[in-house]
BALOBA-1460 file (C-alpha; in Angstrom, 3 decimals):
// residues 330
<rec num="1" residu="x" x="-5.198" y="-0.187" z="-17.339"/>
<rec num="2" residu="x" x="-3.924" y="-3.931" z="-17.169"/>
<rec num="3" residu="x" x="-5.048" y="-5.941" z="-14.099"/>
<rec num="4" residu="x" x="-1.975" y="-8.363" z="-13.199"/>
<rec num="5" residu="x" x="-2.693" y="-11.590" z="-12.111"/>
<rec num="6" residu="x" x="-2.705" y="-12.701" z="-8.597"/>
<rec num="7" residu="x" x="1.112" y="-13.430" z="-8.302"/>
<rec num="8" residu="x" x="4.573" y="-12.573" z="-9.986"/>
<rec num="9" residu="x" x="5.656" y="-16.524" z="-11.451"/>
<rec num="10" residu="x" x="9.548" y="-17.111" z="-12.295"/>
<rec num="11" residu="x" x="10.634" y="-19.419" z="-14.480"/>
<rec num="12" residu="x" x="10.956" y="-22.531" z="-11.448"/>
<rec num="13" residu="x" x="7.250" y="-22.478" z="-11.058"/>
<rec num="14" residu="x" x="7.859" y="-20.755" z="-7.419"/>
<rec num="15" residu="x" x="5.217" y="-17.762" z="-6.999"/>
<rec num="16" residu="x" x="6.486" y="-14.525" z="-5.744"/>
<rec num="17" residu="x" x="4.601" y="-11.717" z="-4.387"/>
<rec num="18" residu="x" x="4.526" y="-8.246" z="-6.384"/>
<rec num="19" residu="x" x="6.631" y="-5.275" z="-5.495"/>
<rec num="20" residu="x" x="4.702" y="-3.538" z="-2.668"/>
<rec num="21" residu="x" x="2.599" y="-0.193" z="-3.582"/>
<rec num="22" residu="x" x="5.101" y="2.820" z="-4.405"/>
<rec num="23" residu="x" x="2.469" y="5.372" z="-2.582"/>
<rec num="24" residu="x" x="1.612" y="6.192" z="1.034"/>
<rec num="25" residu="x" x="-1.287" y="8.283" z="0.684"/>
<rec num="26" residu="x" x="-2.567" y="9.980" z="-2.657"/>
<rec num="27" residu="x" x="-5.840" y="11.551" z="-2.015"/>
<rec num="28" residu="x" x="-8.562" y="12.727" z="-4.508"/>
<rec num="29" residu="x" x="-11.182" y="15.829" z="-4.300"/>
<rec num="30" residu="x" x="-14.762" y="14.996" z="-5.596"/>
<rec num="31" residu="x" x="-15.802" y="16.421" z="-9.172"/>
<rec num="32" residu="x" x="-18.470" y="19.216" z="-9.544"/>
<rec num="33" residu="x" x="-22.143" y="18.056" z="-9.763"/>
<rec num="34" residu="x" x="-22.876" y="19.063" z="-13.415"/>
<rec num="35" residu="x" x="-19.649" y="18.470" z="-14.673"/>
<rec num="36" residu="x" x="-18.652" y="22.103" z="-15.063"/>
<rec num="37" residu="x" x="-14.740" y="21.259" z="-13.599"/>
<rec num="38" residu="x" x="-14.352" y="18.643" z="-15.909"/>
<rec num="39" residu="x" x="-15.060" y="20.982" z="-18.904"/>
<rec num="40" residu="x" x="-13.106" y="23.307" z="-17.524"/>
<rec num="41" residu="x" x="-10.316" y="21.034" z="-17.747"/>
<rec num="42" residu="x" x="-11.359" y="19.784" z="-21.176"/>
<rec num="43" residu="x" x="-11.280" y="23.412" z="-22.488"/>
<rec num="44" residu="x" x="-8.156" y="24.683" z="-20.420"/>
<rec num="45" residu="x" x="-5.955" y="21.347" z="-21.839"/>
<rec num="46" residu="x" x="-7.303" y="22.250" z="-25.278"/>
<rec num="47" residu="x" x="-6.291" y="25.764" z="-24.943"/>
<rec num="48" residu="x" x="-2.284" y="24.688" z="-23.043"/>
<rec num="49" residu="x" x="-2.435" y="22.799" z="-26.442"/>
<rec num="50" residu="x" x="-2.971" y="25.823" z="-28.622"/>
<rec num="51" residu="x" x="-0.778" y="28.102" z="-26.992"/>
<rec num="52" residu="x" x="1.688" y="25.788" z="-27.301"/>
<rec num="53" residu="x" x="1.589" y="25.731" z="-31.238"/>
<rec num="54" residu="x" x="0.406" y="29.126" z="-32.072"/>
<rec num="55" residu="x" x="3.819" y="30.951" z="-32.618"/>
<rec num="56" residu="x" x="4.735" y="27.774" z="-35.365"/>
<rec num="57" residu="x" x="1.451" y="27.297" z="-36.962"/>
<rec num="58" residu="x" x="0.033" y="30.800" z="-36.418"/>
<rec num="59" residu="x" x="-3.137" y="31.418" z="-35.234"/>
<rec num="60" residu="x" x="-5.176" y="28.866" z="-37.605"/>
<rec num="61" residu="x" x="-3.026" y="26.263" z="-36.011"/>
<rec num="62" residu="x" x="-3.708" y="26.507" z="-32.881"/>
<rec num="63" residu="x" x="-7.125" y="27.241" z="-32.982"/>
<rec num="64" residu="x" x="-7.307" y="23.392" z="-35.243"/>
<rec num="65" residu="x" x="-5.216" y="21.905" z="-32.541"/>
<rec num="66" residu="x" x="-6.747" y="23.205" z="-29.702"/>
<rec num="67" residu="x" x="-9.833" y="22.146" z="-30.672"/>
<rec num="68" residu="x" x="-8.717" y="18.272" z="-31.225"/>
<rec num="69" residu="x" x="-6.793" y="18.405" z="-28.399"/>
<rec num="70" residu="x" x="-10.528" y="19.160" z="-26.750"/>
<rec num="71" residu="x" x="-12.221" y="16.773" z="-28.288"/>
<rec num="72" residu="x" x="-9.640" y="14.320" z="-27.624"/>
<rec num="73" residu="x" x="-9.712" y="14.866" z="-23.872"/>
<rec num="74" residu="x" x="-13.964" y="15.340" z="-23.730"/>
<rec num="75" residu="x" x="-13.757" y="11.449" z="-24.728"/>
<rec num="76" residu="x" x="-11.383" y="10.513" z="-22.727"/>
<rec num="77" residu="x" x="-13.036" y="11.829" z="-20.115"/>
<rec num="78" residu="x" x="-16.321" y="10.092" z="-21.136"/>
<rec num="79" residu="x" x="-14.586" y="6.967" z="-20.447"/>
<rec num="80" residu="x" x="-13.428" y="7.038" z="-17.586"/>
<rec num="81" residu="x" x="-16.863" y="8.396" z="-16.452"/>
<rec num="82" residu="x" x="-18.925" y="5.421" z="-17.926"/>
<rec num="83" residu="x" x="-16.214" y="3.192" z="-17.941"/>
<rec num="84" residu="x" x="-17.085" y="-0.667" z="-18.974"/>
<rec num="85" residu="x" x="-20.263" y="-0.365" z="-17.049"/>
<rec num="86" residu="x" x="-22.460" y="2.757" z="-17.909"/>
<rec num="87" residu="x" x="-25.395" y="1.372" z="-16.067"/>
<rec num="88" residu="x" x="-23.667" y="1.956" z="-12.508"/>
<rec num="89" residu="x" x="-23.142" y="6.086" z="-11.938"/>
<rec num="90" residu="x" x="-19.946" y="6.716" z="-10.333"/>
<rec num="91" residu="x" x="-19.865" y="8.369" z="-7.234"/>
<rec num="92" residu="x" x="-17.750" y="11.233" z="-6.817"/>
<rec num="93" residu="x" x="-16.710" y="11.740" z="-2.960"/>
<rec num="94" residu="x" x="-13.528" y="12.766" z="-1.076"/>
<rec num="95" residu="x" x="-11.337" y="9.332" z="-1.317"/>
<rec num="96" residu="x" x="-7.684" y="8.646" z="-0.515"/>
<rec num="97" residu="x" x="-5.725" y="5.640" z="-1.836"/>
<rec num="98" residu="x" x="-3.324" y="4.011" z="0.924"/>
<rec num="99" residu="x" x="-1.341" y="0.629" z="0.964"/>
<rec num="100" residu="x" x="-4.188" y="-1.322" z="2.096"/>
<rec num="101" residu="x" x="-7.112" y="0.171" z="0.412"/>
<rec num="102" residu="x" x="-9.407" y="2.878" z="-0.455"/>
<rec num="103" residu="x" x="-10.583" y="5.105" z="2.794"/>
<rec num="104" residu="x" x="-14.011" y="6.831" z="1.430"/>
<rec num="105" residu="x" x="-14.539" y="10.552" z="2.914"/>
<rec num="106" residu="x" x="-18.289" y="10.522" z="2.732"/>
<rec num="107" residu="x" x="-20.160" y="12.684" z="5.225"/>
<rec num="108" residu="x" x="-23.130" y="10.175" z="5.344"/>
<rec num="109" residu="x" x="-20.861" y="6.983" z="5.162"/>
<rec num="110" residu="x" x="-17.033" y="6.854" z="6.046"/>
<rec num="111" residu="x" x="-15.979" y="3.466" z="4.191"/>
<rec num="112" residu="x" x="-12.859" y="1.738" z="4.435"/>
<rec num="113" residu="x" x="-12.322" y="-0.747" z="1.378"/>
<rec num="114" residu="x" x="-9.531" y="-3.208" z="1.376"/>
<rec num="115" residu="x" x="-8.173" y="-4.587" z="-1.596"/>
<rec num="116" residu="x" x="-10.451" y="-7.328" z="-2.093"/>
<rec num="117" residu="x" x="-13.612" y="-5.323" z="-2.219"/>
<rec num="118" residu="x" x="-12.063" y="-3.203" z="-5.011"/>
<rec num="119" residu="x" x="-12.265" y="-4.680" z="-8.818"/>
<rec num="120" residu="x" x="-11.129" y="-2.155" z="-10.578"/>
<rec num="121" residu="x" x="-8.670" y="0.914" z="-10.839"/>
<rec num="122" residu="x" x="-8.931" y="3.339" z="-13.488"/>
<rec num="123" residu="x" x="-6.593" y="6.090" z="-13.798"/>
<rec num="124" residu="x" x="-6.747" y="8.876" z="-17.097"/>
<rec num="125" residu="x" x="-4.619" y="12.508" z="-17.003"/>
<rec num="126" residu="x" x="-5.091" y="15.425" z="-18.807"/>
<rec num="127" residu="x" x="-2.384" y="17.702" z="-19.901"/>
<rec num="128" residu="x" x="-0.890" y="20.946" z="-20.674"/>
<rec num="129" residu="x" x="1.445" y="22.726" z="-22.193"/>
<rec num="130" residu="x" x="3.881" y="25.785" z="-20.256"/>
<rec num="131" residu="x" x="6.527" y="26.977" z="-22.431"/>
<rec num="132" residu="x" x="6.901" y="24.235" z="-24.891"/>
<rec num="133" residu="x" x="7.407" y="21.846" z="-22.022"/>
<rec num="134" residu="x" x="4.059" y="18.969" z="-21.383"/>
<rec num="135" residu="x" x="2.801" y="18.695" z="-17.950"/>
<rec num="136" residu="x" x="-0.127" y="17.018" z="-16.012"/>
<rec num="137" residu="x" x="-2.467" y="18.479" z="-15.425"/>
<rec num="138" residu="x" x="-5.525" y="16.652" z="-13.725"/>
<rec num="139" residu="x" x="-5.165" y="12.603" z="-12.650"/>
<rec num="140" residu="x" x="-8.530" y="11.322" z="-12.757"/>
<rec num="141" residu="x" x="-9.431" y="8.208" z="-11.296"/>
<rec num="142" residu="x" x="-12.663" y="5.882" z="-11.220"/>
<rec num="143" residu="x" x="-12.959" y="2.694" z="-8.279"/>
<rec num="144" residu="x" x="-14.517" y="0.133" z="-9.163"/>
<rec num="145" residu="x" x="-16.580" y="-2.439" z="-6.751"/>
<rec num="146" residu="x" x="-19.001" y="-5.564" z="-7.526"/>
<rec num="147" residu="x" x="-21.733" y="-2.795" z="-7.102"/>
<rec num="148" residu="x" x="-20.537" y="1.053" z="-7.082"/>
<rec num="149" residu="x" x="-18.121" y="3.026" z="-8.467"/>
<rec num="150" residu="x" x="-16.316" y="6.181" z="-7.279"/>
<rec num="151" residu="x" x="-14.598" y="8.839" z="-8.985"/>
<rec num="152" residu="x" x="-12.485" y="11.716" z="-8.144"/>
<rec num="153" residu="x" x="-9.595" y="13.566" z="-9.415"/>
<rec num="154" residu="x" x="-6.170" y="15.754" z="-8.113"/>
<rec num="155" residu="x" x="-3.819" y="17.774" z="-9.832"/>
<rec num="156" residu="x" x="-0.749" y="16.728" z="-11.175"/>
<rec num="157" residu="x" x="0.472" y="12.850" z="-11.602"/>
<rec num="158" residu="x" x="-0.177" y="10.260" z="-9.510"/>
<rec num="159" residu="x" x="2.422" y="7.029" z="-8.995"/>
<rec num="160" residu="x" x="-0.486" y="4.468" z="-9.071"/>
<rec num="161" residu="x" x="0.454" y="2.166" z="-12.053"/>
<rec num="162" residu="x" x="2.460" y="-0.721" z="-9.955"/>
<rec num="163" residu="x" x="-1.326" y="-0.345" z="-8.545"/>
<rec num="164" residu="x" x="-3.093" y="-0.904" z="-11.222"/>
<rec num="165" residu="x" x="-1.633" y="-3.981" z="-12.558"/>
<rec num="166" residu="x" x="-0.688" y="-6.026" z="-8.947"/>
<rec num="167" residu="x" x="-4.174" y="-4.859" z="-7.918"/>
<rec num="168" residu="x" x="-5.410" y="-8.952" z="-7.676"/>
<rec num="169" residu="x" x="-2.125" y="-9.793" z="-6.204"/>
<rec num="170" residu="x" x="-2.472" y="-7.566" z="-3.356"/>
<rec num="171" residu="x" x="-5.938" y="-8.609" z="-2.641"/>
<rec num="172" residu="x" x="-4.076" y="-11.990" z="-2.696"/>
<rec num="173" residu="x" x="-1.035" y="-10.917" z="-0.257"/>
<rec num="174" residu="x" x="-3.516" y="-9.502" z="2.214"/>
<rec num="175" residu="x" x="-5.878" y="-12.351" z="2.761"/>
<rec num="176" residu="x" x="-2.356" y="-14.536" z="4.055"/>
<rec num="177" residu="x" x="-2.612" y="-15.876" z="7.201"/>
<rec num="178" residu="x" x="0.068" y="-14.905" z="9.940"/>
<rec num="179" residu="x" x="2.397" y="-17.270" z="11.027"/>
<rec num="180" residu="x" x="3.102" y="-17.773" z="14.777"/>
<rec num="181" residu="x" x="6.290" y="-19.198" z="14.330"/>
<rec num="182" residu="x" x="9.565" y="-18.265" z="11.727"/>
<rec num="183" residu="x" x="8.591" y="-21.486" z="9.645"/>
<rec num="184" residu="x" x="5.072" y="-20.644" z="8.490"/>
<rec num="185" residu="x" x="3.864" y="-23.830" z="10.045"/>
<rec num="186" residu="x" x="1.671" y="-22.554" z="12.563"/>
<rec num="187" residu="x" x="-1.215" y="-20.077" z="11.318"/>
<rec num="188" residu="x" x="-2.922" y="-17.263" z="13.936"/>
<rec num="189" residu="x" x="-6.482" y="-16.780" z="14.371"/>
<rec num="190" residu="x" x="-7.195" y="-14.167" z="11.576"/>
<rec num="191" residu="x" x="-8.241" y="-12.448" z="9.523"/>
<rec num="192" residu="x" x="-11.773" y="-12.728" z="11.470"/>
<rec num="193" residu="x" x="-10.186" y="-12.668" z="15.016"/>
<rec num="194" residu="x" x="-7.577" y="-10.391" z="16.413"/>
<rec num="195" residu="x" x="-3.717" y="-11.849" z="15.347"/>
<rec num="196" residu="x" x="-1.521" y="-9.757" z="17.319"/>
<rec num="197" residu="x" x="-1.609" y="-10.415" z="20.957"/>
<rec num="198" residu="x" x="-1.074" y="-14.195" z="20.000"/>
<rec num="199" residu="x" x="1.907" y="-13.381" z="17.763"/>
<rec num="200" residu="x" x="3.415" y="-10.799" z="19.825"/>
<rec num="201" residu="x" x="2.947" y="-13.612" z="22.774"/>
<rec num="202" residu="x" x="4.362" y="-16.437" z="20.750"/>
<rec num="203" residu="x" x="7.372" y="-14.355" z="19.722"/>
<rec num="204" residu="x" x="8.717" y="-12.915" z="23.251"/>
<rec num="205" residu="x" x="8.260" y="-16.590" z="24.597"/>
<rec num="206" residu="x" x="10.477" y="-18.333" z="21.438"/>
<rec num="207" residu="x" x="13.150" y="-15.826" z="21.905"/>
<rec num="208" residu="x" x="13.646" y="-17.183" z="25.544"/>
<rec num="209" residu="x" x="13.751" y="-21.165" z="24.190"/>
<rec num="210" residu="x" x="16.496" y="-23.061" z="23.596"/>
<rec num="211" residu="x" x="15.112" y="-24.094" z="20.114"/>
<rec num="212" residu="x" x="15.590" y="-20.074" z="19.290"/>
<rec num="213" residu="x" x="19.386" y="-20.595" z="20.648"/>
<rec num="214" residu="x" x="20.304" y="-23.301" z="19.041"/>
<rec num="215" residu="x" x="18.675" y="-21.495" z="15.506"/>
<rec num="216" residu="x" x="19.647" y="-18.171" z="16.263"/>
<rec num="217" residu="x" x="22.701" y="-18.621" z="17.789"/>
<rec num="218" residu="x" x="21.957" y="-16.722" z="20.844"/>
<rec num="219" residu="x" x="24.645" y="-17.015" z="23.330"/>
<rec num="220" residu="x" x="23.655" y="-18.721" z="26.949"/>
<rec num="221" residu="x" x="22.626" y="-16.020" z="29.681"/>
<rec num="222" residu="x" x="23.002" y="-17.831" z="32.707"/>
<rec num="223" residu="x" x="20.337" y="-19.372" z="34.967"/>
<rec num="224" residu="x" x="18.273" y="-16.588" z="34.735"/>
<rec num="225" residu="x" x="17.681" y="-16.600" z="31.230"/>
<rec num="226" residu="x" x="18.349" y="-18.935" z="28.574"/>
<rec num="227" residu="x" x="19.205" y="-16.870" z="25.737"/>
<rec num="228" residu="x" x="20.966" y="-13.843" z="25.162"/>
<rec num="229" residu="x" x="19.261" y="-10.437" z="23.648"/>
<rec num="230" residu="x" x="22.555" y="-9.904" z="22.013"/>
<rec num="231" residu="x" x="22.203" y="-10.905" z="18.116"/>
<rec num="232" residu="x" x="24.759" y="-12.657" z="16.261"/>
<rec num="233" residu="x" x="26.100" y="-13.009" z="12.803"/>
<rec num="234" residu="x" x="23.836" y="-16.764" z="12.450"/>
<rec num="235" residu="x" x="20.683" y="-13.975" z="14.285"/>
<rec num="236" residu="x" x="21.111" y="-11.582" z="11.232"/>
<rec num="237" residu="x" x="21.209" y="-14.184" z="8.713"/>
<rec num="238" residu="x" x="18.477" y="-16.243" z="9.757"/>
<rec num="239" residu="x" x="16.065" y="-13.221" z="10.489"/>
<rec num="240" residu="x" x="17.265" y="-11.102" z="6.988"/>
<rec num="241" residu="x" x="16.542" y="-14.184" z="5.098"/>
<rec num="242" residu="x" x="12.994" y="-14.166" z="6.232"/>
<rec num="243" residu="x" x="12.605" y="-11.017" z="5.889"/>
<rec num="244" residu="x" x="13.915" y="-10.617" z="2.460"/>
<rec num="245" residu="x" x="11.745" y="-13.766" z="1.368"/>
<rec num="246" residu="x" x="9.281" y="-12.936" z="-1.275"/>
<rec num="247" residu="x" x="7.721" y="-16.094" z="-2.296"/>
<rec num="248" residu="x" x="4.110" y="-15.968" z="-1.702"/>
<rec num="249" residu="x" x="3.387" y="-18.212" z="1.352"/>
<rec num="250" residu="x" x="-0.399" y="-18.682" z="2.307"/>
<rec num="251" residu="x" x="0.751" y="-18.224" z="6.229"/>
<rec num="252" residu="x" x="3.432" y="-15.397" z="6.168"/>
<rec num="253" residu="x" x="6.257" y="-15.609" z="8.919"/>
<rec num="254" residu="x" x="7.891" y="-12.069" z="8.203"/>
<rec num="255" residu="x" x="5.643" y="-10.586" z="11.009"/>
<rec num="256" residu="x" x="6.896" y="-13.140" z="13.772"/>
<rec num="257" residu="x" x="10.887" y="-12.479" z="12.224"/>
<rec num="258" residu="x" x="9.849" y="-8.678" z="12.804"/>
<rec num="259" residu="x" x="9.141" y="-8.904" z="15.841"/>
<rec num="260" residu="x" x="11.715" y="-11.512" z="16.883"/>
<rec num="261" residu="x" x="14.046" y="-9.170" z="15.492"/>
<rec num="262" residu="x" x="12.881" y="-6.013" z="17.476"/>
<rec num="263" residu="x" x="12.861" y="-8.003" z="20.661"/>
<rec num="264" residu="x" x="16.562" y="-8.692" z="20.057"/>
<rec num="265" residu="x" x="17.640" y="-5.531" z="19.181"/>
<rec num="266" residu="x" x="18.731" y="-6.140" z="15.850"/>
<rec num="267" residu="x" x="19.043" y="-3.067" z="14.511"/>
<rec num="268" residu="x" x="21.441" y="-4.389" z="11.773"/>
<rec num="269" residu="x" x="18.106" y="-5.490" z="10.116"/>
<rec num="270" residu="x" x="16.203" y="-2.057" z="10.362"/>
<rec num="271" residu="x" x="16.595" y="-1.581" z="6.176"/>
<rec num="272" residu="x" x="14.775" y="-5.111" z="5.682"/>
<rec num="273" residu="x" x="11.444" y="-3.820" z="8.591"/>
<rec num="274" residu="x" x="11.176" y="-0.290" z="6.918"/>
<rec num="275" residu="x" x="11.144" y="-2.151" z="3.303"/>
<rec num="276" residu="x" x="7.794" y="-3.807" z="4.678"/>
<rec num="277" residu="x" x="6.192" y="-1.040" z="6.201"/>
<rec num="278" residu="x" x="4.483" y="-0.640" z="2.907"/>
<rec num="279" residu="x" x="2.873" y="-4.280" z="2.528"/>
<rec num="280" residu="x" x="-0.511" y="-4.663" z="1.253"/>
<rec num="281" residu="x" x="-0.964" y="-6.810" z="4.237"/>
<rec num="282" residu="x" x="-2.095" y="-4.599" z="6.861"/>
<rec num="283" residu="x" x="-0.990" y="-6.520" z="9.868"/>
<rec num="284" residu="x" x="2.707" y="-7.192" z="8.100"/>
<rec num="285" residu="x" x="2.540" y="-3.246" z="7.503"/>
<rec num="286" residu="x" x="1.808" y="-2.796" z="11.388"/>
<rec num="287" residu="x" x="3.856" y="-4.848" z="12.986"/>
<rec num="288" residu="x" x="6.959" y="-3.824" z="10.994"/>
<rec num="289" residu="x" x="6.312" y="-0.445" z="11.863"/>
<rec num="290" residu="x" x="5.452" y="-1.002" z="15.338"/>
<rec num="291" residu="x" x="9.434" y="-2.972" z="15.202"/>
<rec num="292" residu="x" x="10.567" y="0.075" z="13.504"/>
<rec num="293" residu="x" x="9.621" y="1.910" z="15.971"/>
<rec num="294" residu="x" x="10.886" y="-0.366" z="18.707"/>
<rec num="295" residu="x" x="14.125" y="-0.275" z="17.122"/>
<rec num="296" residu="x" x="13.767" y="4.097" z="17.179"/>
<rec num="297" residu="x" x="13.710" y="4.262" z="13.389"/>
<rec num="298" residu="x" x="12.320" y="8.135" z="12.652"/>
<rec num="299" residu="x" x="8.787" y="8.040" z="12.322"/>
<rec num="300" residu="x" x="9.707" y="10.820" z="9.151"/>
<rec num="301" residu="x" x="11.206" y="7.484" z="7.118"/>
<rec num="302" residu="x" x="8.156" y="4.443" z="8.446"/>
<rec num="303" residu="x" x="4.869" y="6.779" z="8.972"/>
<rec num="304" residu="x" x="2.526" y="5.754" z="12.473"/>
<rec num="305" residu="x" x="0.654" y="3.059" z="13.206"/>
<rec num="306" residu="x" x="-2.277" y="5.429" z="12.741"/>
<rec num="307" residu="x" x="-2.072" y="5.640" z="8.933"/>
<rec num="308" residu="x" x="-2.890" y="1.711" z="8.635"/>
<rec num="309" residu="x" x="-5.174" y="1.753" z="11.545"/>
<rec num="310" residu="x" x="-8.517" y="2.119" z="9.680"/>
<rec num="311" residu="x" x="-7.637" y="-1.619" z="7.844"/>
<rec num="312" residu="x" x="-6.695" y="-3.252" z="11.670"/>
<rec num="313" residu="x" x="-8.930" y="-4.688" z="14.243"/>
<rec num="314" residu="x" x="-8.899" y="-2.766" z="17.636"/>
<rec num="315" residu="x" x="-7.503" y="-5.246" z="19.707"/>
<rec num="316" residu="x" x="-4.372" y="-5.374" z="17.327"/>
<rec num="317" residu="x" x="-3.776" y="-1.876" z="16.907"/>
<rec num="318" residu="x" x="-3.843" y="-1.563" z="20.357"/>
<rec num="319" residu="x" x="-1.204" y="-4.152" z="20.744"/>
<rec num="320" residu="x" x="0.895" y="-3.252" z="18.267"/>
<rec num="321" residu="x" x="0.769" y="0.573" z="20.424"/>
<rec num="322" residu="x" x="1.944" y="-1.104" z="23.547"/>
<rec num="323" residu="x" x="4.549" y="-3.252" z="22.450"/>
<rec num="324" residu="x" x="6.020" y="-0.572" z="20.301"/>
<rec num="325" residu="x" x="6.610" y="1.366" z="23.367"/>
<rec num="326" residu="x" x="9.432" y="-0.519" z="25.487"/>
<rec num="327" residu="x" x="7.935" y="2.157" z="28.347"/>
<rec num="328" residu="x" x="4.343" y="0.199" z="27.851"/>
<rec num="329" residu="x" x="5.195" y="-2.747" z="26.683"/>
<rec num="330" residu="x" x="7.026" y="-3.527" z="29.976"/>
């Protein structure tokens, strides 16, 4: 498969980030030790294959197909094995694929991989034939680091091709920095210290400045407050734009709008938080869950805070937990 390149470029030079992964969780069994599954497959594809022809070539047919339809998969199944480096033997373990990375089921060593320690994915399928209709039958896949590789495989197709080609660019998206402010001017601590106690901090003080009413248009609250909660039209706007923005800033302000947004209650912009939930970023994933959540969007339509957890430091997943809940957070 094609590896994109780091960013999406239109025509004014501007670069944008990629569309976010299409997959929350696609996980993968290992392979059998001698290989005995995988010619299993081999033959059972070549036989779908055979079947499928024998009633309009008759038996001689089939039995020619079938067999080409065998070799054809054996070698495609070499490949992927060997790959472009033969000298490095893949590893086949229990292995899931999520938004931010590769989580490695191995009794002996658990691994979590983010996007930057991963070089290479590989995806091949085998298929069959039911009934004169083609279906998948195996997805195979091989990851590929400076220094291993691991393989596994599940049945059926797998909707990993947006990952294949924006693999760079979300090993690009995920090293951003995290804005404490909606202009992008100020950067957080991370990604080697804890970014969310500083950003939730920053953004439940600027919601109580005047600087956020005069932006916002938040409506004066008396002496006891200087801003309203209530969000107007100028809130929406200002908030969706950010968002919605896609250009590919170095330090990303979308997490500080999300949670500016939650701590307004602007649940006009839930659509815009739920479309991030699936960022390669980790922490932009999080914390527009953790809003989502705020905001009582059905955990059925943004998944937990537990499913990006493994790719988060403990101090901000713990955070992110408490602010979430207004009962906790308070």
């Amino acid at each position: 498969m094609l590896q994109g390149s780091k960013s999406v470029k239109i025509k004014d030079h501007m670069e944008m980030l990629a569309p976010a992964p299409d997959f929350r969780y696609v996980g993968f069994f290992p392979g059998p030790r001698h290989g005995l599954g995988v010619l299993g497959g081999v033959v059972a594809a070549g036989a779908g294959v055979g079947a499928g022809i024998w009633h309009t070539f008759g038996p001689r047919g089939a039995i020619a197909s079938g067999l080409v339809a065998v070799a054809t998969t054996a070698y495609s199944m070499h490949r992927l094995r060997w790959g472009r480096t033969p000298h490095v033997a893949p590893r086949s373990v229990p292995m899931a694929l999520v938004p931010w990375g590769l989580l490695v089921d191995h009794e002996e060593q658990p691994r979590v991989l983010r996007w930057a320690g991963i070089t290479r994915v590989h995806i091949e399928t085998t298929f069959g034939r039911d009934q004169a209709t083609d279906s998948t039958l195996w997805s195979y896949v091989v990851i590929e680091t400076p220094r291993e590789r691991f393989t596994g495989h599940t049945p059926g197709a797998v909707p990993l091709e947006r990952l294949t080609v924006h693999l760079d660019a979300y090993a690009n998206e995920a090293a951003h920095s995290i804005a404490l402010d909606l202009d992008g001017s100020q950067a957080g601590r991370g990604p080697y210290e804890p970014d969310c106690e500083p950003l939730v901090r920053a953004a439940r003080a600027y919601v109580q400045t005047s600087s956020a009413s005069a932006r916002l248009g938040l409506e004066a609250a008396g002496y006891r407050r200087i801003t309203s909660r209530c969000p107007s039209a100028r809130t929406l706007d200002t908030l969706r734009t950010i968002l919605r923005d896609r250009t590919d800033r170095r330090v990303d302000p979308r997490p500080f709008a999300a949670i500016v947004a939650a701590e307004l209650g602007a649940k006009a912009l839930v659509n815009e938080l739920v479309a991030l939930v699936q960022s390669p970023h980790p922490i932009v994933a999080a914390v527009a869950k953790a809003a989502c959540q705020r905001l009582g969007v059905a955990q059925s339509r943004i998944g937990t805070l537990d499913e990006v957890a493994p790719f988060l430091m403990e101090p901000d997943l713990v955070t992110l937990q408490a602010w979430a809940d207004p009962a906790r957070a308070r």
